[in-house]
C-alpha positions in Angstrom: 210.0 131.2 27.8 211.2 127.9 26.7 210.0 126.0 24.3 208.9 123.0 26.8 207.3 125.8 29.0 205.4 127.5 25.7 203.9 123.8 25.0 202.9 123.1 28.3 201.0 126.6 28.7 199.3 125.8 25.1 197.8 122.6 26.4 196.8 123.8 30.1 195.7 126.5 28.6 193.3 124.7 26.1 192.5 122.6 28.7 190.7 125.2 30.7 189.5 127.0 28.2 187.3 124.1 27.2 186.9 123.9 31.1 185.8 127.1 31.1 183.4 126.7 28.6 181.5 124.1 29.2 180.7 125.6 32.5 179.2 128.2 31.1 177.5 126.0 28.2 176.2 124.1 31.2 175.5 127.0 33.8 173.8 129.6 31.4 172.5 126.9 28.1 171.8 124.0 29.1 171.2 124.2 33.0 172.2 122.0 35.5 169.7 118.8 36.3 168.6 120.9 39.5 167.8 123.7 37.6 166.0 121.8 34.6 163.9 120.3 37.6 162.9 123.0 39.4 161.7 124.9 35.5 160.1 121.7 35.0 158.1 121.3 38.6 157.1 125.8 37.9 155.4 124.3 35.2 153.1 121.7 36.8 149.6 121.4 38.1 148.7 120.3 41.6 147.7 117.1 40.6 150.7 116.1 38.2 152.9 117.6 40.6 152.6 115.2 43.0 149.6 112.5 42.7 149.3 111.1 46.0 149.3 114.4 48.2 146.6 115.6 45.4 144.2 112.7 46.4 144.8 113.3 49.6 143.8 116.6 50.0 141.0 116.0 47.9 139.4 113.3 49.7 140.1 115.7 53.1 138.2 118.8 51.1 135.8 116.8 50.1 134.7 114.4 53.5 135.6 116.5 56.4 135.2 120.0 54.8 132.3 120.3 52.5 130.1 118.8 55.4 131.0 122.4 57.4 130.7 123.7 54.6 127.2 122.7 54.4 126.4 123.9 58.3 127.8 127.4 57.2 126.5 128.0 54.2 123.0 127.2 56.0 123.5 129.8 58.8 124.7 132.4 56.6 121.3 131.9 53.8 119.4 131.8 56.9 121.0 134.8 58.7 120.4 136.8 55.3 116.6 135.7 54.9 115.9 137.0 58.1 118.1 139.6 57.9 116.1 141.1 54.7 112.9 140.2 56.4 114.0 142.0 59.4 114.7 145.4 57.9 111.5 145.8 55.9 109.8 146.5 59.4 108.4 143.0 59.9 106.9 142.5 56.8 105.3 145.2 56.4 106.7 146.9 54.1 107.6 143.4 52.5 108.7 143.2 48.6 108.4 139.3 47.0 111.5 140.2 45.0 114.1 140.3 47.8 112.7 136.7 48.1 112.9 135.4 45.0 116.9 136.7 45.0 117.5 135.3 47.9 116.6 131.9 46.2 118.6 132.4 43.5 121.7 133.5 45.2 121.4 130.2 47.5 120.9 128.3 44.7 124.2 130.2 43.2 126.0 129.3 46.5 125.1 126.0 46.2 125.9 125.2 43.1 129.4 126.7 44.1 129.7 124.6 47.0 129.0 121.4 44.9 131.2 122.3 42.2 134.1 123.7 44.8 137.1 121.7 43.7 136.6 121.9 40.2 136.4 125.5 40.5 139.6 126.0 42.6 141.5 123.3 40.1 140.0 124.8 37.0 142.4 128.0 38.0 145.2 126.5 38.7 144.8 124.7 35.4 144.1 127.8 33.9 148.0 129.8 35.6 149.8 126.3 34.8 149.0 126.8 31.3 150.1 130.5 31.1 153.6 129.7 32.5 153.8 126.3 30.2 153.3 128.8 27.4 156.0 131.0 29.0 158.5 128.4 29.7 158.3 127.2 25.7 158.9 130.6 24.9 162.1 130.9 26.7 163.1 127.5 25.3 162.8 128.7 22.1 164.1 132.4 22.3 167.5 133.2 21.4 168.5 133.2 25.2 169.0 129.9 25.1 171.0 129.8 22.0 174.6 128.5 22.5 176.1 131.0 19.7 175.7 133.6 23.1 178.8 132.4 24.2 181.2 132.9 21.3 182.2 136.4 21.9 183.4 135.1 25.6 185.3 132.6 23.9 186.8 134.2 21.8 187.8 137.1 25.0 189.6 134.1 26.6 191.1 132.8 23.2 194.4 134.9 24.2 194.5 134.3 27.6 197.7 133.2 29.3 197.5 130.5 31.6 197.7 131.6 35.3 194.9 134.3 33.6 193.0 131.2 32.7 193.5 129.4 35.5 192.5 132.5 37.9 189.1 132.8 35.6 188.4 128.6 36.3 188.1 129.2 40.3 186.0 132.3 39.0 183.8 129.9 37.1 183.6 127.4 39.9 182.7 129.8 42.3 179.8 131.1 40.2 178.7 127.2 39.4 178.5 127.0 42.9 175.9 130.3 43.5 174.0 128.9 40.3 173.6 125.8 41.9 172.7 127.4 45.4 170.0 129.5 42.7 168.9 126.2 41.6 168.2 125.2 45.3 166.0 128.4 45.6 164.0 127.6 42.6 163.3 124.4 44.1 162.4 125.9 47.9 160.0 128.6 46.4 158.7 126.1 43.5 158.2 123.4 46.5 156.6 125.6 49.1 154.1 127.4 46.6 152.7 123.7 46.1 152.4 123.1 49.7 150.8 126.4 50.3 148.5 125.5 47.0 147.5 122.3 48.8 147.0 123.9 52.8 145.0 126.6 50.4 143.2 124.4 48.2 142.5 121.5 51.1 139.6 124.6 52.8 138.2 125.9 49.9 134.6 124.9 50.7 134.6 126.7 54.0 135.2 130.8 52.1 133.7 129.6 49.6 130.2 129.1 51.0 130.1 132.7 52.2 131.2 134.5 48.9 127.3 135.2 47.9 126.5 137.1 50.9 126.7 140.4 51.5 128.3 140.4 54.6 130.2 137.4 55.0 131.5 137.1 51.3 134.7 139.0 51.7 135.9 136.0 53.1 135.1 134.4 50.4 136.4 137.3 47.9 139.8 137.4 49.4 140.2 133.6 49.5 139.9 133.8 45.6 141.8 136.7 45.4 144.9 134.3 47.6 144.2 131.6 45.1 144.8 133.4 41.9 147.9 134.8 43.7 149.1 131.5 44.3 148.2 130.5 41.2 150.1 133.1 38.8 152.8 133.1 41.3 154.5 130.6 39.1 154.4 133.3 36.1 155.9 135.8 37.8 158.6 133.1 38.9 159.4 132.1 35.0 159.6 135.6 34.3 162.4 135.8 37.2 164.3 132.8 35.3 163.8 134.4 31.7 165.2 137.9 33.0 168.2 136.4 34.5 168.7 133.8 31.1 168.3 137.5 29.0 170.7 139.3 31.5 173.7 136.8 31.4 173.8 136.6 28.2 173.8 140.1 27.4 176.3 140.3 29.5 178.3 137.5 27.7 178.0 139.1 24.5 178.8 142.3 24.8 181.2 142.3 28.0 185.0 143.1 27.6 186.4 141.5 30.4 185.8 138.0 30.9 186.4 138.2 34.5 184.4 141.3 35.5 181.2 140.1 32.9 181.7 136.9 34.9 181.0 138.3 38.4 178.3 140.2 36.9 176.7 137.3 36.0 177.0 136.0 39.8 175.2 139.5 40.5 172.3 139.2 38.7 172.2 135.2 40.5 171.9 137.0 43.8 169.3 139.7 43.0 167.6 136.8 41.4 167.4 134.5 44.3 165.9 137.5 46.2 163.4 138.4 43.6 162.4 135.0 43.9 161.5 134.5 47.7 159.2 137.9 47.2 157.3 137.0 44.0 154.2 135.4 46.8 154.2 139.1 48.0 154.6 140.5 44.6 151.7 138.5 43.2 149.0 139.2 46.3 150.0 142.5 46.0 148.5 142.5 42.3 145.8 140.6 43.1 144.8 142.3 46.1 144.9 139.5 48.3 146.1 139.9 51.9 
């Protein structure tokens, strides 16, 4: 090799190497903006998530709703009050305490009709903080720490440069599925809020069943839906986090660059299909269906 030739392969080859590596820095520590969006928007609540579409839902639930609320919850205390005088023959074999709980579970369902939206926002508050705490942890573990990627540095440090340049289009190619994962985020972050907003928008209606005995299952498994929903975006940080812990394990202790490299674009894939099943996963724990 020539001495013109050796000089030009030195400064290609440092040139993608640098390439290379702030990629990576960029794919796998500091994210792309998509990405740092879509962990940002896992992390909100209804209301901060999008303001207008909150007040909009709310002001549905709360004027065209809650009145049929009202009319159901007042057929289904009255269908149980004569149902429980029904079926002590008549009255006559009448006991005053079946009254006096019938009272106090209308009163219960009324006091849960009135107090509907601050019930179904008080657990969504209540998930949003969980994965807020989650996401800091993350942020602060050593998966995000950028020392992660000095032993794949120092794997390419020899390379020649075809080798190099071969390993770029490697790196582009898994920028591009990381991006696509980015996309995903954003599609499963973006419909869970929808489907928190088409959930929360009827919550009066199962919600003025849940104290009776025979219409409350409605109301049981819309709660059940709604904690689903809610802790959905747990289970979706926890996606994020195992595919953060995963690549860079894989950095670390990998021994080929190229092969650690397509691993990483593995664990991308399995991730984006982990991530369209975490609304099944979580209703599946909860029980909802």
């Amino acid at each position: 090799m020539s001495f013109i030739e050796a000089i030009i392969n030195f400064f290609s080859g440092a040139i993608f190497r640098d390439a290379i590596m702030a990629d990576l820095n960029r794919m796998y520590i500091t994210g792309t903006p998509m990405m740092q969006s879509a962990i940002s928007d896992v992390g909100m609540t209804p209301q901060a998530w999008n303001g207008a579409v909150f007040s909009l839902i709310q002001n549905l639930s709360q004027t065209v709703i809650l009145p049929i609320a009202g009319v159901i919850l007042t057929f289904v205390v009255t269908y149980e009050l004569i149902t429980i005088i029904m079926e002590k023959n008549n009255m006559a074999d009448f006991d005053t305490f079946n009254i006096y709980k019938w009272i106090i579970k209308t009163l219960i369902a009324i006091f849960i009709l009135t107090n509907t939206w601050s019930i179904v926002i008080g657990i969504f508050d209540l998930a949003q903080q969980v994965v807020s705490n989650s996401s800091g942890l993350m942020l602060d573990s050593e998966i995000m720490n950028t020392s992660l990627l000095a032993e794949f540095e120092a794997q390419i440090a020899d390379m020649e440069f075809f080798q190099l340049l071969g390993l770029w289009f490697q790196v582009q190619i898994a920028g591009l599925l990381m991006n696509i994962l980015a996309i995903a985020i954003m599609a499963v972050v973006w419909g869970r809020m929808i489907e928190i907003y088409l959930i929360t928008s009827i919550a009066p209606i199962p919600l003025a069943t849940i104290t009776n005995r025979e219409y409350g299952q409605m109301g049981n498994n819309y709660l059940k839906n709604l904690f689903a929903v809610a802790f959905q975006g747990f289970l979706i940080m926890v996606c994020i986090g195992i595919h953060m812990a995963m690549s860079s394990a894989l950095l670390v202790g990998a021994t080929d660059a190229s092969v650690s490299l397509w691993q990483m674009v593995g664990t991308t894939v399995i991730l984006v299909f982990m991530l369209f099943k975490t609304g099944s996963i979580a209703k599946s724990i909860f029980g909802a269906h």
